[in-house]
ZAKEMAR-543110 format. One record per residue (C-alpha): chain; residue number from 1; z, y, x negated. Coordinates in steps of 0.2 Angstrom, whole numbers, plus 5000, padded with zeros to 4 digits. Layout:
% residues N
<lummi chaine="A" num="NUM" z="Z" y="Y" x="X"/>
...
This chain:
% residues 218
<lummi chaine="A" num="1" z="4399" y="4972" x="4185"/>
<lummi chaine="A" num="2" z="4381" y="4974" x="4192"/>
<lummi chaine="A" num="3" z="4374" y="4961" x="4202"/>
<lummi chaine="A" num="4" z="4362" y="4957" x="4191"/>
<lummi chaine="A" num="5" z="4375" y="4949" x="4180"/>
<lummi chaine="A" num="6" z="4385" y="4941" x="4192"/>
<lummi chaine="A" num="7" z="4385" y="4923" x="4193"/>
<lummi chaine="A" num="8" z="4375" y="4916" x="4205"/>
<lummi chaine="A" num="9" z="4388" y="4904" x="4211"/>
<lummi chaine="A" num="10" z="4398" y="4921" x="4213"/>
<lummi chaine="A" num="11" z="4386" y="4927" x="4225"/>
<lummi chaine="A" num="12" z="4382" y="4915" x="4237"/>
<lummi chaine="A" num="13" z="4402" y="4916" x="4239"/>
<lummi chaine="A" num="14" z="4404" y="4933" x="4241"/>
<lummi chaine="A" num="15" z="4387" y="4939" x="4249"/>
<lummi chaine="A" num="16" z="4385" y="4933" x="4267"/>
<lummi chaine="A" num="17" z="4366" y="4928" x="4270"/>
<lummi chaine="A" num="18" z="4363" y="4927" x="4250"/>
<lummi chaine="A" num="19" z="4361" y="4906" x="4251"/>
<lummi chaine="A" num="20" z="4346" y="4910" x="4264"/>
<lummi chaine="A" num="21" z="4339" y="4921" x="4251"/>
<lummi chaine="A" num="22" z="4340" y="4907" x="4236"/>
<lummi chaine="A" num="23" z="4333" y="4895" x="4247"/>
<lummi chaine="A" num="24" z="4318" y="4907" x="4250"/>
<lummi chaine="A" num="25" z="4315" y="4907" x="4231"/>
<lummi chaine="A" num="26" z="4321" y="4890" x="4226"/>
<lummi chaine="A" num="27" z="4335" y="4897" x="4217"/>
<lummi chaine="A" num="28" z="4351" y="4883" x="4214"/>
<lummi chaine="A" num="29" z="4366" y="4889" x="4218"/>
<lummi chaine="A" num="30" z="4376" y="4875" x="4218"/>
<lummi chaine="A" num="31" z="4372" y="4865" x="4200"/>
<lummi chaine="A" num="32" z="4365" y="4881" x="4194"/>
<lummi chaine="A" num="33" z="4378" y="4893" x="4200"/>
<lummi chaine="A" num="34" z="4385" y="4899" x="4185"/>
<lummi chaine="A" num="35" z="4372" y="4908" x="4178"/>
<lummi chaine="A" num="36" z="4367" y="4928" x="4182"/>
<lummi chaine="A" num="37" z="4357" y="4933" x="4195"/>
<lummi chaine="A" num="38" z="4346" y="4939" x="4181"/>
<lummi chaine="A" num="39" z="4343" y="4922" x="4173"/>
<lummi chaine="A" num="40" z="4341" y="4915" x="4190"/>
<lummi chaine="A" num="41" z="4326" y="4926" x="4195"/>
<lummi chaine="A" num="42" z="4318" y="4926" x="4179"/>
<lummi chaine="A" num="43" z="4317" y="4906" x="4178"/>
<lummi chaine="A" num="44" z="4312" y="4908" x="4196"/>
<lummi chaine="A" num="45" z="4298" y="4921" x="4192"/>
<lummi chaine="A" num="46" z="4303" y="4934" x="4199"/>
<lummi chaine="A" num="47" z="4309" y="4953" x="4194"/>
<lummi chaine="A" num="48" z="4327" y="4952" x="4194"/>
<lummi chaine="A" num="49" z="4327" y="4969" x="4203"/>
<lummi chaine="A" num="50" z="4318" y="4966" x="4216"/>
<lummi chaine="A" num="51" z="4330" y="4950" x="4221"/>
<lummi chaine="A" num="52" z="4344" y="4962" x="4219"/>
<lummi chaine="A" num="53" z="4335" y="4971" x="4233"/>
<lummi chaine="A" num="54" z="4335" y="4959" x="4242"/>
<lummi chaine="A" num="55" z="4350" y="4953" x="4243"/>
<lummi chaine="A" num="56" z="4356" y="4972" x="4244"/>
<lummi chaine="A" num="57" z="4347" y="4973" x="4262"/>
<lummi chaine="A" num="58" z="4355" y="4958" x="4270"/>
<lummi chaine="A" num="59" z="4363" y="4964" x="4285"/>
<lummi chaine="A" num="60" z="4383" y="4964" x="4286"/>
<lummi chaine="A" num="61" z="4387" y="4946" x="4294"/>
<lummi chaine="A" num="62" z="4372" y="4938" x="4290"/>
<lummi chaine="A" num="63" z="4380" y="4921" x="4287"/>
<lummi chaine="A" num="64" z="4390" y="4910" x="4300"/>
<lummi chaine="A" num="65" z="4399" y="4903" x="4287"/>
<lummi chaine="A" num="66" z="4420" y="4908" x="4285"/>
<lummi chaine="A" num="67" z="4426" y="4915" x="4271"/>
<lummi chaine="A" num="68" z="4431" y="4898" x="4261"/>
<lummi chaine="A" num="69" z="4440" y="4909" x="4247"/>
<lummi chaine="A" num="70" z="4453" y="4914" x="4258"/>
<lummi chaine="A" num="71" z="4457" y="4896" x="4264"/>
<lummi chaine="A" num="72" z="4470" y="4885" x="4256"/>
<lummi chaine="A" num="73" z="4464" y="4870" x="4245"/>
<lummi chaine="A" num="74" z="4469" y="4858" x="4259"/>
<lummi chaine="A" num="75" z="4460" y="4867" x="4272"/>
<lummi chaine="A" num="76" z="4446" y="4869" x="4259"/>
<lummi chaine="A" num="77" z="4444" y="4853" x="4258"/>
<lummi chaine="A" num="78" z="4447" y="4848" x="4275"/>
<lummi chaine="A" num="79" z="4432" y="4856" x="4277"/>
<lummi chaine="A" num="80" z="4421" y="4847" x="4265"/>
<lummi chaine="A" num="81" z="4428" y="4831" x="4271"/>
<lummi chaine="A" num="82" z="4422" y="4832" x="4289"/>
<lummi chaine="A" num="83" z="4407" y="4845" x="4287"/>
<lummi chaine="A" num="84" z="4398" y="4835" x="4273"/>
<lummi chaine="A" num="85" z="4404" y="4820" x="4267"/>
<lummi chaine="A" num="86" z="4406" y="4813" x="4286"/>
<lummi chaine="A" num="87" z="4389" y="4821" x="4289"/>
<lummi chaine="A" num="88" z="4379" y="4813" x="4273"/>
<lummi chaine="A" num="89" z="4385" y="4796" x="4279"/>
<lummi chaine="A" num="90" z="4377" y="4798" x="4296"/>
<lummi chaine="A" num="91" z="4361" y="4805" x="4287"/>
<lummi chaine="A" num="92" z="4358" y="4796" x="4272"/>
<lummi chaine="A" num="93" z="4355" y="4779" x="4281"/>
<lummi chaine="A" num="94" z="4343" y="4786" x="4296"/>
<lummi chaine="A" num="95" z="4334" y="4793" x="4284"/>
<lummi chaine="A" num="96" z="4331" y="4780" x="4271"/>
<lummi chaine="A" num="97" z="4326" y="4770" x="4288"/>
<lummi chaine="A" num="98" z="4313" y="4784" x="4294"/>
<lummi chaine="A" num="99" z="4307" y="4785" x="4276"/>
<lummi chaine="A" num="100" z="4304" y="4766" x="4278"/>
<lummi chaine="A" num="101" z="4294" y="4767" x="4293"/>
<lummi chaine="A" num="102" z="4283" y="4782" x="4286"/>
<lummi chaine="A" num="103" z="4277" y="4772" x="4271"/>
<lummi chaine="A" num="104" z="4273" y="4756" x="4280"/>
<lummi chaine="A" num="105" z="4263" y="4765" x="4293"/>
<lummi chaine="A" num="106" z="4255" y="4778" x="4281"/>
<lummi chaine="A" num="107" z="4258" y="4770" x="4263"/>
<lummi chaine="A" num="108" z="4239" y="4771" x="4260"/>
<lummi chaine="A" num="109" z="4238" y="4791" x="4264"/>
<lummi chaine="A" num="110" z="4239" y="4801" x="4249"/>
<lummi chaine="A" num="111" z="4248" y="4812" x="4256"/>
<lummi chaine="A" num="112" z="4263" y="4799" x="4261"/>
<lummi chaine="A" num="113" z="4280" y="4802" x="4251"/>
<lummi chaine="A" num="114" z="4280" y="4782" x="4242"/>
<lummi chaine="A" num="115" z="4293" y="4780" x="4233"/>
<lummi chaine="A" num="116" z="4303" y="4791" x="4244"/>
<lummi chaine="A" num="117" z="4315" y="4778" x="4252"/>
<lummi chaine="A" num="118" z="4320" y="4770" x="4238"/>
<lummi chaine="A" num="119" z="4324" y="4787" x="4231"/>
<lummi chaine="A" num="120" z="4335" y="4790" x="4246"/>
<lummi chaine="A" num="121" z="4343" y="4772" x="4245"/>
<lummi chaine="A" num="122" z="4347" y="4778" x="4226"/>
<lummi chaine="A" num="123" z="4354" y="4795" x="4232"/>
<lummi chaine="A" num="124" z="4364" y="4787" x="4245"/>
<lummi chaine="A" num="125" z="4373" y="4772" x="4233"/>
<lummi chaine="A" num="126" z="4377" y="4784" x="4222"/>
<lummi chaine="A" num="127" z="4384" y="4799" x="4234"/>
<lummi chaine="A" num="128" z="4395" y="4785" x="4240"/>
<lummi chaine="A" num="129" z="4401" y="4780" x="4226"/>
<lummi chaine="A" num="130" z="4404" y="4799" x="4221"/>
<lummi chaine="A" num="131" z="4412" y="4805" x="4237"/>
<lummi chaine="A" num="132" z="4425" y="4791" x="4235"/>
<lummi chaine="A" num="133" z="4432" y="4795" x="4219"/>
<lummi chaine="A" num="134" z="4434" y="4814" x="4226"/>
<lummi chaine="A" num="135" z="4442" y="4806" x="4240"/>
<lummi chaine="A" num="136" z="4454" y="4792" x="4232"/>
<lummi chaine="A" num="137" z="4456" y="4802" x="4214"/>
<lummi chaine="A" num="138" z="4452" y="4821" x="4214"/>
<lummi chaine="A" num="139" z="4457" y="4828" x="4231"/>
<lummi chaine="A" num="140" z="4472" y="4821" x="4232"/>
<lummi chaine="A" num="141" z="4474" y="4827" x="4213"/>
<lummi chaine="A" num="142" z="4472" y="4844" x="4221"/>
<lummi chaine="A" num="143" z="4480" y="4845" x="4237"/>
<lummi chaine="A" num="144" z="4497" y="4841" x="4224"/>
<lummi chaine="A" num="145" z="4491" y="4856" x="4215"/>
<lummi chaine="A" num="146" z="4489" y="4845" x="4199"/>
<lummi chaine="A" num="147" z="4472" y="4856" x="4195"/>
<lummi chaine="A" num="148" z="4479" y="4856" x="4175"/>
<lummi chaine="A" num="149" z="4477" y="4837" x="4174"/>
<lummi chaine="A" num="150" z="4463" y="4836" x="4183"/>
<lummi chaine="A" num="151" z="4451" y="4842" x="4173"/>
<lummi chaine="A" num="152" z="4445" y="4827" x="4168"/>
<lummi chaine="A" num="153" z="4439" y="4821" x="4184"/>
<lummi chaine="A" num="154" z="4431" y="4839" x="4189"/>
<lummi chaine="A" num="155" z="4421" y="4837" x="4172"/>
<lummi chaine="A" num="156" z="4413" y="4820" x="4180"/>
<lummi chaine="A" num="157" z="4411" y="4827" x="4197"/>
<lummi chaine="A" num="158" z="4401" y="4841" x="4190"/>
<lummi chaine="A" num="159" z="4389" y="4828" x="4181"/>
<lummi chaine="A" num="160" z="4385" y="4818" x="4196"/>
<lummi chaine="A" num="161" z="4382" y="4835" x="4204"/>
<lummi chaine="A" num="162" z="4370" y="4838" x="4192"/>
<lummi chaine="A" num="163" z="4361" y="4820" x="4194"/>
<lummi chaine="A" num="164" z="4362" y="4824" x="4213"/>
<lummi chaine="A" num="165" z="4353" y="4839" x="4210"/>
<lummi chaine="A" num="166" z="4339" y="4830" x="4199"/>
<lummi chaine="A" num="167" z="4337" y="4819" x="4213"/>
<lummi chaine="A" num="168" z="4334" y="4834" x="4225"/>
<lummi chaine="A" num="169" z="4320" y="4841" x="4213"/>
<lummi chaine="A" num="170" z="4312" y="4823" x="4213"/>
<lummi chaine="A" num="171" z="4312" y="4823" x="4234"/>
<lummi chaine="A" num="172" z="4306" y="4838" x="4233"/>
<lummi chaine="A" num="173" z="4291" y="4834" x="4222"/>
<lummi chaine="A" num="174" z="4286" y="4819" x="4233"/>
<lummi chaine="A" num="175" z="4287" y="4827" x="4250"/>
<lummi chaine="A" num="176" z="4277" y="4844" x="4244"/>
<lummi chaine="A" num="177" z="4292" y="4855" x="4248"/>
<lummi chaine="A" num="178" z="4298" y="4843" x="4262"/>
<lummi chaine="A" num="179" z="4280" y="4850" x="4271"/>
<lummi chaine="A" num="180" z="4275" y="4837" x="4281"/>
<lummi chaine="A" num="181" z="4255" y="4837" x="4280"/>
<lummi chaine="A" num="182" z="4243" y="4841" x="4293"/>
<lummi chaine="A" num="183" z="4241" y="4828" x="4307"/>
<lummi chaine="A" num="184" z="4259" y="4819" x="4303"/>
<lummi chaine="A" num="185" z="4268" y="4808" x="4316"/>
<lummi chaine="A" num="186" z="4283" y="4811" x="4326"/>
<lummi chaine="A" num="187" z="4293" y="4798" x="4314"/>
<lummi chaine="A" num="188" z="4284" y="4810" x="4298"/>
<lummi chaine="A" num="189" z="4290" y="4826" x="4305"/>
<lummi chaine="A" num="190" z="4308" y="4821" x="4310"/>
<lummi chaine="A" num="191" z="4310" y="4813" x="4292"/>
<lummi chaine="A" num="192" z="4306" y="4830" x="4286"/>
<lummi chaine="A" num="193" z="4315" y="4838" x="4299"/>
<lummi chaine="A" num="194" z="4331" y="4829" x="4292"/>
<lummi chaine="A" num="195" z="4329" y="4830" x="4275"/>
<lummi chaine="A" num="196" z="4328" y="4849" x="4273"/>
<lummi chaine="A" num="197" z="4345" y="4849" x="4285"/>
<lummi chaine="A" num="198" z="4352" y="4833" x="4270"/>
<lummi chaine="A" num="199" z="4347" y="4847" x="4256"/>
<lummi chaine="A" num="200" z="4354" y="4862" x="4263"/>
<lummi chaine="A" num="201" z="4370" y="4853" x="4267"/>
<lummi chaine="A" num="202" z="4369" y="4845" x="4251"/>
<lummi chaine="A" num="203" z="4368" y="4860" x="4241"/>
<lummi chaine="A" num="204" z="4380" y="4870" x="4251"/>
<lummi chaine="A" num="205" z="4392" y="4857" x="4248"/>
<lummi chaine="A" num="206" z="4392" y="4856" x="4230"/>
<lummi chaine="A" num="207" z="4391" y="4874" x="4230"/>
<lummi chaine="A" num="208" z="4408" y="4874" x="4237"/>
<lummi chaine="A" num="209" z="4415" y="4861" x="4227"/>
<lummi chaine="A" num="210" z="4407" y="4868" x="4210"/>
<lummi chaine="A" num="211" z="4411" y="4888" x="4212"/>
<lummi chaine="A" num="212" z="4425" y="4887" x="4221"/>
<lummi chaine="A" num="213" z="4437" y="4872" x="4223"/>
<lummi chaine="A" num="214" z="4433" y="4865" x="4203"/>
<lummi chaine="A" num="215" z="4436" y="4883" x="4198"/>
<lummi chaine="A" num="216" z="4453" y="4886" x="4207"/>
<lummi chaine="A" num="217" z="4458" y="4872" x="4195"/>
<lummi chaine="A" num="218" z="4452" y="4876" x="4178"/>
């Protein structure tokens, strides 16, 4: 199979450096992940060989990531227990707090993101809510290799992924890319500062749950 017709999802797992690139260009490879690299460029814009490219010139060990494919489901999730959810509940709060602050300095700036820490306090309720029916429900589910049965609850999984990556769209429609404007404060630029680390860590986390983990149980 060319490239061009490989999943995205496939990529970003088998290509190290490729999620650097999809970030580059906007590209979702976690919720979007199973469509081709074709489709993904084209609704991106861009020539679909000239992404190939691309990609095709990232140096070997271009990511610092392991290779999760190799690892067992246990250590697979292990993984995604410590390295995201324990990490989104550490940064979901200070940055709902920081957002707070920016719009009660700067509400009357055009440029300030209102609305912004309420979206965060709706992203964080409901990323709770979702990370502990993986951990009381699915996980378990798969650690006892019941992948058949749970199907089911991989099908629910994959729509709140979907409403977590709507959410992303919307913070990044209020905060211009997550580009803090010219002449923003300390408090600004470390909201911003944290937010593109919560969206990379985001996205990289449903992109392993989505493309790897629900698919070794389908």
């Amino acid at each position: 199979m060319s490239l061009l017709e490989q999943s995205v999802g496939r990529t970003a797992l088998t290509l190290p450096g490729a999620t650097r690139v999809f970030h580059d260009h906007n590209i979702d490879f976690c919720c979007g992940g199973r469509i081709s690299l074709r489709e993904a460029a084209e609704r991106a814009g861009l020539a679909p060989d000239a992404l190939v490219a691309e990609l095709e010139a990232l140096p070997a060990g271009a990511s610092d990531e392991l290779d999760w494919q190799s690892a067992s489901n246990d250590v697979l999730i292990d993984h995604l227990l410590t390295r995201y959810h324990d990490v989104h509940r550490q940064q979901l709060p200070e940055l709902v707090r920081m957002a707070r602050r920016v719009e009660q300095v700067h509400g009357e700036r055009d440029t300030c993101p209102n609305g912004l820490a309420d979206l965060l306090t709706t992203i964080h309720q409901e990323m709770e809510s979702h990370m502990q029916k993986e951990e009381q429900i699915l996980f378990p589910m798969l650690r006892r290799g019941m992948g058949a049965q749970a199907r089911g609850p991989i099908a629910v999984m994959r729509h709140e992924h979907d409403d977590h990556g709507e959410h992303l769209a919307q913070l990044l429609a209020l905060t211009d890319d997550i580009t803090p404007p010219k002449g923003a404060c300390t408090t600004w630029r470390a909201l911003y500062t944290g937010l593109h680390e919560f969206r990379n860590d985001l996205m990289q986390h449903i992109h392993l749950e989505n493309n790897l983990l629900f698919e070794r149980a389908g």
